[in-house]
VMD Tcl script that draws the C-alpha trace (Angstrom):
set ca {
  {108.24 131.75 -104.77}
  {106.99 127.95 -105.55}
  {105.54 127.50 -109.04}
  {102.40 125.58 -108.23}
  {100.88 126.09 -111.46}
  {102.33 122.63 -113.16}
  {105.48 124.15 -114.98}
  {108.90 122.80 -115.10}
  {110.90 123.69 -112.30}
  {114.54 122.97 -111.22}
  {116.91 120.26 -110.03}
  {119.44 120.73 -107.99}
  {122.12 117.79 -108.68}
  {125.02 117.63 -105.78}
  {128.51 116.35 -107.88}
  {131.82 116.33 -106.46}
  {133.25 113.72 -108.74}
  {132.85 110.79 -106.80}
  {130.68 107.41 -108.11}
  {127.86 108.01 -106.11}
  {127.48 111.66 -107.27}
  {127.86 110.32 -110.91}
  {124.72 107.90 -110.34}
  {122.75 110.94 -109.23}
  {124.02 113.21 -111.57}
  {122.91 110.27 -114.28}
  {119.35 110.09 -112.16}
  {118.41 113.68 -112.09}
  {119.23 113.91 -116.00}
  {116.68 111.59 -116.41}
  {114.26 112.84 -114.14}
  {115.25 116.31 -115.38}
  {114.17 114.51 -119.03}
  {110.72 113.37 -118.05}
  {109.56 116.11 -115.81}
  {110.60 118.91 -118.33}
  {112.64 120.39 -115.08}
  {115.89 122.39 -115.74}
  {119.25 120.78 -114.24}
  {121.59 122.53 -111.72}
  {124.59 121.09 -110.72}
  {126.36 122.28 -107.77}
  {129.87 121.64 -106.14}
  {131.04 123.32 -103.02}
  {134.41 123.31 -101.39}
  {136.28 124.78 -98.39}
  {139.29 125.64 -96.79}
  {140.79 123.04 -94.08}
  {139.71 124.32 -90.39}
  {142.02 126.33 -88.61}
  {143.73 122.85 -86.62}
  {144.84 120.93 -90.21}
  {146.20 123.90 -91.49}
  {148.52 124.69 -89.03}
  {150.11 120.75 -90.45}
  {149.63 121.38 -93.41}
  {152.63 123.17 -95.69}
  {152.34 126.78 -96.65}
  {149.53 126.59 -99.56}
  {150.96 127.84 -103.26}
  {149.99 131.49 -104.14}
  {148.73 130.04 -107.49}
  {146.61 127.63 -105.70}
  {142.70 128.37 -106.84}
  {140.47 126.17 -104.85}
  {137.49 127.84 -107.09}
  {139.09 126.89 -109.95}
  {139.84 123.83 -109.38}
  {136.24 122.82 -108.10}
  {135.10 124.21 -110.91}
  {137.45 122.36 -113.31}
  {136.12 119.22 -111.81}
  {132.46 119.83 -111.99}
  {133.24 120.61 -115.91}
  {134.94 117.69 -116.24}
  {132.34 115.49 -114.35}
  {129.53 116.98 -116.55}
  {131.47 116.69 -119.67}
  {132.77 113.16 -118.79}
  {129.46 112.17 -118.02}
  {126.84 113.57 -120.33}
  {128.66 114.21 -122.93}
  {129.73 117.96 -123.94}
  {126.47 118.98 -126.15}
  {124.31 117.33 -123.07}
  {126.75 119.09 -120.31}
  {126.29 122.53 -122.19}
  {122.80 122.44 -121.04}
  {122.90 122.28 -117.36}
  {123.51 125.20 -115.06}
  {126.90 124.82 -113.13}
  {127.18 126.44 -109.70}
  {130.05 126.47 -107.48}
  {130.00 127.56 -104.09}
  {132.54 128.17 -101.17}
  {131.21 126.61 -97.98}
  {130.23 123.04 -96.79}
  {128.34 120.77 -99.24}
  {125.60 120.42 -96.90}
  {125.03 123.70 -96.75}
  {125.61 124.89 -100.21}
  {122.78 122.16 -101.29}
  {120.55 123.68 -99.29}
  {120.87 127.48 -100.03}
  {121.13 126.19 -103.77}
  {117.73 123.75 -103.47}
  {115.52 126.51 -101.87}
  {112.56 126.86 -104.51}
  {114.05 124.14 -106.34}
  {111.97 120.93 -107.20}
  {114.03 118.77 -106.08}
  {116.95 117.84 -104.62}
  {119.56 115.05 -105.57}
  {122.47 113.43 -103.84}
  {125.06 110.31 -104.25}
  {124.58 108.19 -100.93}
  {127.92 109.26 -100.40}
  {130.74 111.30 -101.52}
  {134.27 111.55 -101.07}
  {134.21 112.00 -97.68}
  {132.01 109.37 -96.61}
  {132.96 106.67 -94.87}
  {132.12 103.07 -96.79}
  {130.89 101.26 -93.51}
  {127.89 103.41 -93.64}
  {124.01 103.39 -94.95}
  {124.30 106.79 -95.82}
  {127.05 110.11 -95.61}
  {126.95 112.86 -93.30}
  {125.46 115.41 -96.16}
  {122.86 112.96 -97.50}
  {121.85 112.71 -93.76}
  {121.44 116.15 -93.18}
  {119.64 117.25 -96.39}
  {117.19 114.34 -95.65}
  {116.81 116.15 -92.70}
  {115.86 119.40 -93.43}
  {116.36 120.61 -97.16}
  {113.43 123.40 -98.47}
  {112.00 120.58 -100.99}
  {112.09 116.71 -101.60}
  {115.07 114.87 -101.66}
  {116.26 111.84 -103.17}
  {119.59 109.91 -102.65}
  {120.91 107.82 -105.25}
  {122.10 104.49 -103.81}
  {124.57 102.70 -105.42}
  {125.92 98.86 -105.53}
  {126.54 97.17 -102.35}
  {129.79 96.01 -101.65}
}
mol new
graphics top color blue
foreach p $ca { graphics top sphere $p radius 0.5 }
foreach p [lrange $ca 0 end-1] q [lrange $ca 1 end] { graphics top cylinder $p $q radius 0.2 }
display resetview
């Protein structure tokens, strides 16, 4: 259900740790800070397909992928905002692709916010795959944070 009456809403901020999800994590804070909306920050990671891991060696038992996206949206945050700042933002981490996580997450959200690119993104291009695709056809407005050219 969309809030239509005027009240804050929610944010959805994609961070993976890269620059350009950085800039829009440092964008949607200060959207988040003039709209009165609440900040989500989601990361989202997934196992290799089925081809890589057959080249890949056998993965440690201790190995949390969970844990370790999770460590680095903490860190991100922290690193960022600052800890009392970070405290205040919801953290969400998800198992799947970050295209689609974003999307599940930004359903009844606000709005949506991405880096142009993140660390999968090639550099020769305008903007990455995910970017691209939640452009495309997230549930609410996006905006991409664009960074310096090179």
């Amino acid at each position: 259900m969309t809030d239509t009456t005027g009240a804050a809403g929610r944010i959805v901020v994609g961070v993976d740790g890269s620059e350009p999800s950085i800039r829009a994590l440092r964008w949607a804070v200060r959207q988040a800070g003039m709209t009165g909306d609440s900040l989500e920050a989601v990361i989202s990671w997934e196992y290799p397909a089925a081809g890589w891991a057959s080249m890949v060696a056998a993965i440690p038992a201790e190995f949390d992928p969970q844990a370790l996206a999770a460590k680095v949206l903490d860190d991100t945050l922290e690193q960022t905002l600052g800890a009392e700042a970070a405290a205040s933002v919801t953290r969400t981490v998800l198992i799947g692709s970050a295209a689609q996580a974003l999307m599940d997450r930004s359903a009844g959200a606000s709005l949506l916010v991405v880096g142009d690119r993140g660390y999968s993104g090639f550099k020769a291009t305008l903007l990455g795959s995910v970017g691209l695709h939640l452009t495309q056809h997230a549930p609410c407005p996006v905006v991409v944070v664009r960074g310096e050219r090179d």
